[in-house]
SEFIMI-653052 format. One record per residue (C-alpha): residue in one letter; x, y, z; residue number from 1. Coordinates in steps of 0.02 Angstrom, whole numbers. Each point is the difference from the previous one (the first is absolute). Example, Ala and Ser with C-alpha at 12.3 -4.5 7.8 and 13.67 -1.06 7.14 Angstrom:
BEGIN
NUFI  zase    east   north      up  zami
NUFI     A     615    -225     390     1
NUFI     S      69     172     -33     2
***
This chain:
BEGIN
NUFI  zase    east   north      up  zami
NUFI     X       0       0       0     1
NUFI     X      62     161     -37     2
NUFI     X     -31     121     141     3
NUFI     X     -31     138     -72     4
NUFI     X    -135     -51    -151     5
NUFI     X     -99    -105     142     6
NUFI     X       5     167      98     7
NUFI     X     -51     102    -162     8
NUFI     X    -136    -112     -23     9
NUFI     X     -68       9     171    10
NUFI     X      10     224      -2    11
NUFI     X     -97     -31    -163    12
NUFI     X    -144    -138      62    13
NUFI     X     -24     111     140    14
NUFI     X     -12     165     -87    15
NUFI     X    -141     -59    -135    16
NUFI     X     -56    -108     131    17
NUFI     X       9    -146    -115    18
NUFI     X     111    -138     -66    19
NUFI     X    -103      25    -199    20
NUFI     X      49     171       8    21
NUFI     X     175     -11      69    22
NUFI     X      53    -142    -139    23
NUFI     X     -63     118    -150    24
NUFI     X     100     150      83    25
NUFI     X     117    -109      18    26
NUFI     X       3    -105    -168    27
NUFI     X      -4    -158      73    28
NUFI     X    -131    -144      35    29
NUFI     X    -113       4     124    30
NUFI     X      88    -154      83    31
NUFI     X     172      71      -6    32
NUFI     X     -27     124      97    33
NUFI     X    -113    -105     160    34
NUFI     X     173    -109       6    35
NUFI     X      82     170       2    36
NUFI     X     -83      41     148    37
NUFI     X     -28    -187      74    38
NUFI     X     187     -22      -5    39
NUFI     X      38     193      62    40
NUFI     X    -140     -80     172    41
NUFI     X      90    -138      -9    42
NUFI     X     171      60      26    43
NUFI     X     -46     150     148    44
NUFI     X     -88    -119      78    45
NUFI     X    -199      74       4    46
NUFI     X    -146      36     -90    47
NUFI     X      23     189     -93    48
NUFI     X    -174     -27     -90    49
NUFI     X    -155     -48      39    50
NUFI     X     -95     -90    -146    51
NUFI     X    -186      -8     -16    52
NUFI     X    -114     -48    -165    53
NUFI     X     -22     194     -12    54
NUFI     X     127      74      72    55
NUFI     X     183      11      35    56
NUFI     X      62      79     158    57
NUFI     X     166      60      95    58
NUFI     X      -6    -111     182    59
NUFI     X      77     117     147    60
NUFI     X     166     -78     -39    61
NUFI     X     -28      48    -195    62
NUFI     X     -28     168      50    63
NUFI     X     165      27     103    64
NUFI     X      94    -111    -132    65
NUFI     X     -77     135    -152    66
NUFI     X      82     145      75    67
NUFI     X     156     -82       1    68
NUFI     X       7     -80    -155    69
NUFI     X     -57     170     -99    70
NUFI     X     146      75      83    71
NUFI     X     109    -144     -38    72
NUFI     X     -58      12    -183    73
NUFI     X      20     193     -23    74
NUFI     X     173     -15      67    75
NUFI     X      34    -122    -135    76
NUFI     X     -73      97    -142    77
NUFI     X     123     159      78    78
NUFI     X     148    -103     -22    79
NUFI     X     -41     -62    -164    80
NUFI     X     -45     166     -69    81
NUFI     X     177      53      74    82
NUFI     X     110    -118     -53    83
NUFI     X     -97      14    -193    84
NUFI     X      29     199      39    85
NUFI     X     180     -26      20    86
NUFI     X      10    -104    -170    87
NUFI     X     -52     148     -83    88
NUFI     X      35     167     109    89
NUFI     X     190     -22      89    90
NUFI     X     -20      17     174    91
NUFI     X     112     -56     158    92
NUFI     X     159     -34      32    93
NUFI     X     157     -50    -152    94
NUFI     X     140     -55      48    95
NUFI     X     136      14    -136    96
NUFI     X     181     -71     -21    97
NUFI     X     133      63    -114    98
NUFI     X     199     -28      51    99
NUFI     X      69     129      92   100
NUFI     X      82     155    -138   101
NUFI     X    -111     -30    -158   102
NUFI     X    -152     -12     148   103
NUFI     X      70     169      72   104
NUFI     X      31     109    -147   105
NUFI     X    -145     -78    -120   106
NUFI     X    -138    -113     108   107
NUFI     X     -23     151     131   108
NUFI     X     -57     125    -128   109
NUFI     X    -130    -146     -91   110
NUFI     X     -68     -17     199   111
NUFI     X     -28     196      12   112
NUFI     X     -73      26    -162   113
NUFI     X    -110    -170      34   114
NUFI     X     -76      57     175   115
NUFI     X     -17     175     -69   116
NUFI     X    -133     -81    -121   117
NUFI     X     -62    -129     107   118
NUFI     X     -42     103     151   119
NUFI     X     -91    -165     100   120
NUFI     X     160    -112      -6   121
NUFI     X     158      15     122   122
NUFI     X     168     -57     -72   123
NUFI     X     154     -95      95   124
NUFI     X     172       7    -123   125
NUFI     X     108    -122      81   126
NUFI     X     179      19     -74   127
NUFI     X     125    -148     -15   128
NUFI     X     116     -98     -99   129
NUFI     X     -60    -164      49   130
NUFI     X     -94    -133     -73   131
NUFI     X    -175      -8      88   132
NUFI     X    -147    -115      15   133
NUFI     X    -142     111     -65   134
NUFI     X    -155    -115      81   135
NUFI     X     109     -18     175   136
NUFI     X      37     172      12   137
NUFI     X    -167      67     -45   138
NUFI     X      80     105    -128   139
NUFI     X    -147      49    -153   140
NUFI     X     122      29    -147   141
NUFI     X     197      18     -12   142
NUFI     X     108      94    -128   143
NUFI     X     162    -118     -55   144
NUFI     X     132      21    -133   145
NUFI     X      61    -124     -81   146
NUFI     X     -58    -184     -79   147
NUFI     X    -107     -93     122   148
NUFI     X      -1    -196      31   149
NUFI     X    -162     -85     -27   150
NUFI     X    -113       7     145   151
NUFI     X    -204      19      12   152
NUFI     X      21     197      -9   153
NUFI     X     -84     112    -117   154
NUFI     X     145     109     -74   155
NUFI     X     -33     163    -123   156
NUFI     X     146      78     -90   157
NUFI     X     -10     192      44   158
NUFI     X     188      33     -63   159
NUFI     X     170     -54     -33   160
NUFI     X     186      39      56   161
NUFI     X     177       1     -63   162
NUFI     X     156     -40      75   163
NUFI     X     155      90     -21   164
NUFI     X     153      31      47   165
NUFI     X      45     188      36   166
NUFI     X     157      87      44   167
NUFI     X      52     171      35   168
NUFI     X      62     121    -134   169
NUFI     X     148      34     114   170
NUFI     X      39    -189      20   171
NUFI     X     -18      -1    -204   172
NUFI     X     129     129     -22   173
NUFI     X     131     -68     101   174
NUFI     X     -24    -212     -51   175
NUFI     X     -84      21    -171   176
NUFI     X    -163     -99     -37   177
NUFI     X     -26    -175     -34   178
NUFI     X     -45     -68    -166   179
NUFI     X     -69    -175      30   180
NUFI     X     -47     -94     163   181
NUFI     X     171     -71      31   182
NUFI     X      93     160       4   183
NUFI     X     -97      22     178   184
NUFI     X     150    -118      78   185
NUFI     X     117     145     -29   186
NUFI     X    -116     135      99   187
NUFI     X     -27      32     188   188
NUFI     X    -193     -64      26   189
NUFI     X    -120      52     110   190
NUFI     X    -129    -156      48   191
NUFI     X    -176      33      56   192
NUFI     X    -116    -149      91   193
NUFI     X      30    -141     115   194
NUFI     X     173      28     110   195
NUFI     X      25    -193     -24   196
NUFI     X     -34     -28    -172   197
NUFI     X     150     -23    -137   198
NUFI     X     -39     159    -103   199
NUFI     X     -53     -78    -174   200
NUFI     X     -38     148    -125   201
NUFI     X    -109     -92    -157   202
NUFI     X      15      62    -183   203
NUFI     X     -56     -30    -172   204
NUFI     X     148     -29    -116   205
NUFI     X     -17     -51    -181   206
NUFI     X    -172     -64      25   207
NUFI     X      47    -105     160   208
NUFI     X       3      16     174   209
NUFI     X     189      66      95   210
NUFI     X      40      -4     169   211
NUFI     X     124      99      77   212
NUFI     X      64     -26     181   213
NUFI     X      64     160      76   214
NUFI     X     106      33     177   215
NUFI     X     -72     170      60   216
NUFI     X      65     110     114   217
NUFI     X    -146      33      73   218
NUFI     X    -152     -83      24   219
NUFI     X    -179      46     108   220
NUFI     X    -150     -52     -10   221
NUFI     X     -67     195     -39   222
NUFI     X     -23      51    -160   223
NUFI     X      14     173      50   224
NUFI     X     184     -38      75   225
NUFI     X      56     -90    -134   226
NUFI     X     -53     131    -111   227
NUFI     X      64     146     113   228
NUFI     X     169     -96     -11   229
NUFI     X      -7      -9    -187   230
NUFI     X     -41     194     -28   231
NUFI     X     156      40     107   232
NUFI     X     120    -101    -131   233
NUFI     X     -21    -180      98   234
NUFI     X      -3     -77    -186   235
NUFI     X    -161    -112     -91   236
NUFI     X    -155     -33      87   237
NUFI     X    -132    -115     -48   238
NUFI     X    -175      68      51   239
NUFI     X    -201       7     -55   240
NUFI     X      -9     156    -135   241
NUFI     X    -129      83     143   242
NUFI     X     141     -20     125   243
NUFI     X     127     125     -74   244
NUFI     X    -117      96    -115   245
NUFI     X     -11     156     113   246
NUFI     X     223     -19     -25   247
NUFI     X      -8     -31    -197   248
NUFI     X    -123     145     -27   249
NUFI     X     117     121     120   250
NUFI     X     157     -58    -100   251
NUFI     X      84     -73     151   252
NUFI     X     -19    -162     -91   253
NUFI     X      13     -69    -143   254
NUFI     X     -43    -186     -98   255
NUFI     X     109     -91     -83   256
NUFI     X       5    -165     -87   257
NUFI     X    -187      10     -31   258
NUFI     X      20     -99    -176   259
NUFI     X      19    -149     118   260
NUFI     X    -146      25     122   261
NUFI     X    -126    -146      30   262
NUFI     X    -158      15     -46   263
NUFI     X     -99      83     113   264
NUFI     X    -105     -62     145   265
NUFI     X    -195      21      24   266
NUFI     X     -68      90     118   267
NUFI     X    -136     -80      89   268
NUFI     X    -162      18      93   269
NUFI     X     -56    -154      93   270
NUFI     X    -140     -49     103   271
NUFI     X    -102    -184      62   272
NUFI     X    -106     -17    -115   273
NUFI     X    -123      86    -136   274
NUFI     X    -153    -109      35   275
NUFI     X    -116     135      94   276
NUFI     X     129     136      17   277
NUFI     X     -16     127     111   278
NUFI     X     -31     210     -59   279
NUFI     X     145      30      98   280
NUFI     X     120     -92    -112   281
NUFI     X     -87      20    -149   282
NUFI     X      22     188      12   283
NUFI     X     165      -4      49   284
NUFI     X      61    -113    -130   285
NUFI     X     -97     132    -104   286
NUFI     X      65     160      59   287
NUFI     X     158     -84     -11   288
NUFI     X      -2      -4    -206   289
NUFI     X    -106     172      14   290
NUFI     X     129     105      63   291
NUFI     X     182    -101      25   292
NUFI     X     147      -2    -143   293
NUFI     X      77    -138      97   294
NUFI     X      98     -34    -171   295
NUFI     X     189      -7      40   296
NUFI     X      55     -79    -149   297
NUFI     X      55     151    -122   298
NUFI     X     179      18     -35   299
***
């Protein structure tokens, strides 16, 4: 028995006073809805109607039990007209990822201009570089660069990046530029990611990949260090084309070897799932193509 028919039923027999009635309200048989109501008896444990040839009646219990169950009932109907609301007007809370610069300097302005619209929804931007669980961490949507690995996720390409190596004009001057990726052995290198890792720079050389190992001589995990470092002559830096555009456009950088770059990587918006998505993704994933140049790929 499903509660809340059998108590739909019941409201209905007692307002038009009749089980005829109630069924054609209801669309259903005459006899579907007396087990609706036998088996709603059945399972509180008393009589809700009394039953005569002519006449159908609430008992004393049916009358306590009606008030109830019409506010049981209306409470349902609020929380399905909410949640069918929400499908269709954003409202509540979204909670975004995006890792922690491209989040900062591109994410943070989507969130203003996407509450600014959407006056009835509050935003969390959670910044990091780490891989998260979206459905463990109650995250909505998340903003990642790069190819992702198959998973059950919905993903929409909102963008793309390069990556480069850059290099200071100064440093230029003073070592020359390289040609091709294996002239980076002869140049001081500047390596940007994990402390631990063995800096591997990838290339495309003659239609194939190239690999080049480089010894920095100094290494963080900070793009904005490693980049620093670079601008003040450190040597070539591998970084994201967002991470040292603000540099390249001021001159205090510069690109180089960009005949080699790989191709470059998507930039992605992912999310669940897309069966009965909510406004508040929709619209953000909307706003997001609306309004973003999250293109990084021009040399």
């Amino acid at each position: 028995m499903d509660r809340f028919d059998a108590m739909q039923a019941f409201v209905t027999v007692a307002d038009l006073k009749g089980f005829a009635p109630a069924a054609r309200k209801l669309g259903l048989s005459a006899s579907a809805v007396t087990r609706l109501v036998a088996a709603l008896e059945e399972h509180v444990g008393a009589r809700l109607l009394q039953r005569t040839t002519r006449s159908v009646t609430l008992t004393d219990v049916g009358v306590r039990f009606l008030e109830r169950a019409r506010r049981i009932l209306a409470d349902l109907e609020e929380a399905e007209g909410s949640a069918q609301a929400e499908r269709t007007q954003p409202t509540g809370r979204l909670v975004v990822s995006a890792p922690f610069g491209f989040g900062r300097l591109h994410v943070s302005p989507l969130m203003t201009a996407y509450l600014k619209r959407y006056p009835e929804v509050t935003g969390e931007l959670r910044l990091s570089d780490r891989m998260i669980n979206l459905v463990e961490e109650g995250v909505d949507l998340a903003v990642r660069i790069g190819h992702l690995a198959d998973s059950s996720l919905v993903a929409r390409v909102v963008g793309d990046m390069r990556r480069m190596v850059v290099v200071s004009p100064d440093y230029l001057a003073q070592h020359g530029e390289p040609q091709r990726p294996g002239d980076i052995a002869a140049h001081q290198t500047v390596h940007f990611g994990a402390v631990s890792a063995v800096p591997d720079w990838r290339f495309i050389e003659d239609g194939r990949e190239v690999r080049v190992t480089c010894t920095p001589r100094f290494v963080s995990n900070s793009s904005e260090a490693a980049i620093w470092h670079a601008e003040h002559g450190g040597g070539l830096t591998r970084v994201l084309a967002y991470q040292a555009a603000d540099a390249i456009a001021a001159g205090r950088l510069r690109p180089v070897l960009t005949a080699f770059e790989p191709p470059p990587l998507p930039i992605h918006i992912i999310y669940p799932t897309s069966r009965l998505l909510s406004a508040k993704v929709r619209t953000f994933v909307d706003l997001a193509l609306e309004i973003t140049d999250w293109h990084f790929s021009a040399r």
